[in-house]
C-alpha positions as CSV (number, residue, x, y, z in Angstrom):
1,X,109.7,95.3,141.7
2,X,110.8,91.7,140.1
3,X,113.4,91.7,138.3
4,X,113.0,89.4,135.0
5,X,116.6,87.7,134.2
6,X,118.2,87.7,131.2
7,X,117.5,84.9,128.5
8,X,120.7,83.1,127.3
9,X,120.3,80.5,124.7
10,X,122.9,77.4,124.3
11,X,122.8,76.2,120.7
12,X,123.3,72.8,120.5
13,X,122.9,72.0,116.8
14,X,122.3,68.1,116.3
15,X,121.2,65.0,118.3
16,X,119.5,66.1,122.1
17,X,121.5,63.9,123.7
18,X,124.2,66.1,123.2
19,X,123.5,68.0,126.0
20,X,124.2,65.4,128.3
21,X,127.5,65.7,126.8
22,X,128.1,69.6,127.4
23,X,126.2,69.2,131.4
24,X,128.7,66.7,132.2
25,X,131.9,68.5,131.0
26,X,130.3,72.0,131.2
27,X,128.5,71.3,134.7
28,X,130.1,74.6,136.7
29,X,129.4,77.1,133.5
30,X,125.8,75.5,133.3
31,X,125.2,76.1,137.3
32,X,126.8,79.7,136.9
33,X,124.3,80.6,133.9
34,X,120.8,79.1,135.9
35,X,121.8,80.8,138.5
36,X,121.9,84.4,136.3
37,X,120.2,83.8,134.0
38,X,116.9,82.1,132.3
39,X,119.0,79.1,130.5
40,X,116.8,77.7,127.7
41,X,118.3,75.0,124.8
42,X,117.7,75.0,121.2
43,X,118.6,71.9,118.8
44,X,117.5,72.8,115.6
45,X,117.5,75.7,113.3
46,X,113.8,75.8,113.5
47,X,114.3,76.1,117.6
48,X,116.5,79.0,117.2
49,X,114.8,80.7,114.7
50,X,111.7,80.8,117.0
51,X,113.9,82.5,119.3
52,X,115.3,85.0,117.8
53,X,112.1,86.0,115.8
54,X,110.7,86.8,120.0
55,X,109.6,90.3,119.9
56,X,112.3,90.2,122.8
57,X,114.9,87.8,121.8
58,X,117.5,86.1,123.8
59,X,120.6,88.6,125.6
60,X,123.2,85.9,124.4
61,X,124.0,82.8,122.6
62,X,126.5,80.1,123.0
63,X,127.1,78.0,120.3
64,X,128.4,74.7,122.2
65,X,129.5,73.1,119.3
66,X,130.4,73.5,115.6
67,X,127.4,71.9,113.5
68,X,126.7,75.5,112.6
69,X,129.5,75.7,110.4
70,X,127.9,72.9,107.8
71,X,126.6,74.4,104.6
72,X,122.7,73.0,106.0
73,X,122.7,75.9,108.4
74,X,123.4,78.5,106.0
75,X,120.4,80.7,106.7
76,X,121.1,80.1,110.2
77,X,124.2,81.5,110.2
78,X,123.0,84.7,108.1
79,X,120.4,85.0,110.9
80,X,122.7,84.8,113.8
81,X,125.1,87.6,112.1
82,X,122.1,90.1,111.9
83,X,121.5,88.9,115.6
84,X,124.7,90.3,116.6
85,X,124.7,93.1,114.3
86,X,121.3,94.3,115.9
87,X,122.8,93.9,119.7
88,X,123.2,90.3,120.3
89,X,125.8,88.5,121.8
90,X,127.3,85.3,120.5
91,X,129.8,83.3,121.9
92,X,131.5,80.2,120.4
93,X,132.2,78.0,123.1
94,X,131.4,74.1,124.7
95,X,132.7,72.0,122.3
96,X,133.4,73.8,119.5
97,X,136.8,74.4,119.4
98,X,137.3,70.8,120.8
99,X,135.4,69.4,117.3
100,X,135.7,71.5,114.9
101,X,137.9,71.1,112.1
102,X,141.0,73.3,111.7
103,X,140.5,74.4,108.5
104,X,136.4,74.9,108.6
105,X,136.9,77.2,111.8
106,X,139.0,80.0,109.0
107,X,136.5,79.6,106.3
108,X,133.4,80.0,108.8
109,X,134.8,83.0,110.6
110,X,135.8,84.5,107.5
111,X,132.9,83.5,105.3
112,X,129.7,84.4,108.3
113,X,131.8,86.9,110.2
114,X,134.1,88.5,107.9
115,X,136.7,87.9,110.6
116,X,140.2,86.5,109.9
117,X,140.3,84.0,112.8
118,X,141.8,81.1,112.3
119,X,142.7,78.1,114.0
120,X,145.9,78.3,115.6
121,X,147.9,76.2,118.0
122,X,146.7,73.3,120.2
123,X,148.8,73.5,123.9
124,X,148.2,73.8,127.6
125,X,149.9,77.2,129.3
126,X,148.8,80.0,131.7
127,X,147.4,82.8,130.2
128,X,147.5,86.3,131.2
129,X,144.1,88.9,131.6
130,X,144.9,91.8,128.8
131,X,142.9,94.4,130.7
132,X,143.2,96.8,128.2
133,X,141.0,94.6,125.6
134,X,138.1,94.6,128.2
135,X,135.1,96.8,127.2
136,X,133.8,96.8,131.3
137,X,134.7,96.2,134.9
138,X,137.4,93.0,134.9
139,X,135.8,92.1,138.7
140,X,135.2,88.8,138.8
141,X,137.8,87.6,135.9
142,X,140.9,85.6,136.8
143,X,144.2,88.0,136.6
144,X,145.8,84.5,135.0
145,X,144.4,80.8,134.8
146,X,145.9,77.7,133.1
147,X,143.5,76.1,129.9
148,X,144.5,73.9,127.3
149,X,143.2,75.1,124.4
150,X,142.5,75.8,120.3
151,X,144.5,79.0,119.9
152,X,143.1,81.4,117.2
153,X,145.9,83.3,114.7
154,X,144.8,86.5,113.2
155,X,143.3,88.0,116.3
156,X,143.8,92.0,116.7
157,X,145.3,92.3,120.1
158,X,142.8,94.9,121.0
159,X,140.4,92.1,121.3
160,X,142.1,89.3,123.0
161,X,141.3,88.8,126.6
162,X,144.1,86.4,127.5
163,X,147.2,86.4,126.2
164,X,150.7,84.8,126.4
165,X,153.1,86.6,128.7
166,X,157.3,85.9,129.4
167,X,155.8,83.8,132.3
168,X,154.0,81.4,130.0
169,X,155.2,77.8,130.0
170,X,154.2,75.5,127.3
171,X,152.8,72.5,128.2
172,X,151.1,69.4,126.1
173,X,152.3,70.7,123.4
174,X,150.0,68.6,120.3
175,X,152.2,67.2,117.5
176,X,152.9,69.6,114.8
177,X,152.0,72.8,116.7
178,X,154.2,75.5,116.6
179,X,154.0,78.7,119.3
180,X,153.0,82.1,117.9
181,X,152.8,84.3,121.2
182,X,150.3,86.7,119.2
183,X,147.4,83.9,119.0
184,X,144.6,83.7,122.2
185,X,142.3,81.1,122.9
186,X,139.8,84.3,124.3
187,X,138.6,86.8,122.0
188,X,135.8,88.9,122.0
189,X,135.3,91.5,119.4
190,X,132.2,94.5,118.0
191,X,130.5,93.3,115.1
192,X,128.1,96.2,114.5
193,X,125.6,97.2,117.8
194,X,126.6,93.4,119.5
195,X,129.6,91.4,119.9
196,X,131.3,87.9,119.0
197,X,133.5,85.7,121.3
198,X,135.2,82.6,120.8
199,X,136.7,80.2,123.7
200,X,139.1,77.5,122.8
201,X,139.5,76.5,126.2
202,X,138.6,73.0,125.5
203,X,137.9,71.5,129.0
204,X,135.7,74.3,130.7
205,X,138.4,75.5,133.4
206,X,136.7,77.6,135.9
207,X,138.5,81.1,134.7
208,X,136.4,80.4,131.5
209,X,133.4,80.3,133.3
210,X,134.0,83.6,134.4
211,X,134.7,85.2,130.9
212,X,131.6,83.9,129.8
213,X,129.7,85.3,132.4
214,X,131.3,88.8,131.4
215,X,131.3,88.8,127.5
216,X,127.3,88.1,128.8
217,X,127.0,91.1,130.7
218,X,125.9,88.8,133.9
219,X,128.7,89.9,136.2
C-alpha cells in the first residue's frame, strides 16, 4: 500500500524570486521538508486560496515572510485563521521575523490571531527544550541549541518550546534590547481544532529545522 505524503505549503507572498532567497538561507529545512513531505509554493493570495479551497487542503503552512501582515491580504489572513481553526497548521517562519516590523508583528498577532505576541528582544543565546510545552514525542528535537533570534513577549509559558535557563549567556545583544527571561523565539500554541507557531530564529539553525518538522507532525 503507498503511502501519499503529506502536503506542506511555503507561503511566500510577493515577487518569485524570493524563493531563491529562502532556498539559499533555508536550504537544510527545504531538504528536510522534500524529503517528508510533498513541498509545493504559493506567491499570491490567489495561489493559496486555490489551495486551501482543495477538497483536501494542505497538512501545514509556513509563512516565510511577513507580506501577509499588509492590509492587501486581509481576506487572506481571515482565510488562513479558519484554516487553523478547522485543523490546519500554520507556522510563521523563513524570513519573517528577520523583516518584519516590530510593531506590525503585535498588531497582526493580535488583530488575525487574537494572540498577545509581541515582538520582544533581538540577541543570540542557547536556548533550553521546555518539554512540558510539547503536545507529542520530543524525539528528534535538540535538548538545547544556540539561534539568534526575534524574541516574542507575551507568550504563556505553557506554549513556549525553548526557553531561557540560568545557563543562558547573552550574546549579540542588538542596541536597545533589553532581556526578559519570560520571552521565546519558539512558540507553538491551539487555536481551535489546529495550531499556530512562530520561529524567530532568524538564520535557520539546524535545531529549528527540527521543530518545524514536529509542530508539522513529520517526525
Amino acid at each position: 500500500m503507498t503511502t501519499i505524503a503529506p502536503e506542506i505549503l511555503l507561503l511566500s507572498l510577493g515577487n518569485r524570486s524570493s524563493r531563491a532567497d529562502v532556498e539559499q538561507v533555508h536550504g537544510s529545512l527545504l531538504h528536510s521538508l522534500d524529503s517528508r513531505s510533498n513541498v509545493s509554493w504559493a506567491f499570491t493570495a490567489r495561489e493559496t486560496f486555490e489551495h486551501l479551497d482543495r477538497e483536501a487542503p494542505p497538512r501545514g503552512i509556513l509563512i516565510a515572510n511577513p507580506t501577509i501582515v499588509h492590509p492587501e491580504y486581509d481576506e487572506l489572513s481571515t482565510k488562513l485563521v479558519a484554516y487553523v481553526r478547522k485543523g490546519g497548521i500554520v507556522i510563521h517562519g523563513g524570513f519573517f521575523s528577520t523583516d518584519i516590523r516590530p510593531d506590525d508583528l503585535g498588531t497582526y498577532m493580535q488583530a488575525k490571531w487574537d494572540l498577545p505576541w509581541k515582538a520582544g528582544s533581538y540577541y543570540r543565546t542557547t536556548l533550553y527544550l521546555n518539554q512540558e510545552a510539547i503536545p507529542r514525542s520530543t524525539t528528534g528535537l535538540l535538548s538545547s541549541y544556540n539561534q539568534k533570534a526575534v524574541f516574542l513577549e507575551g507568550v504563556n509559558p505553557d506554549v513556549a518550546w525553548y526557553v531561557i535557563s540560568d545557563r543562558s549567556v547573552v550574546e549579540s545583544l542588538a542596541p536597545g534590547s533589553e532581556i526578559n527571561i519570560l520571552e521565546t523565539p519558539v512558540a507553538f500554541a491551539r487555536a481551535g481544532d489546529g495550531w499556530i507557531g512562530y520561529l524567530g530564529d532568524v538564520n535557520g539553525e539546524v535545531g529549528t529545522v527540527a521543530v518545524i518538522l514536529k509542530m508539522f507532525g513529520l517526525t
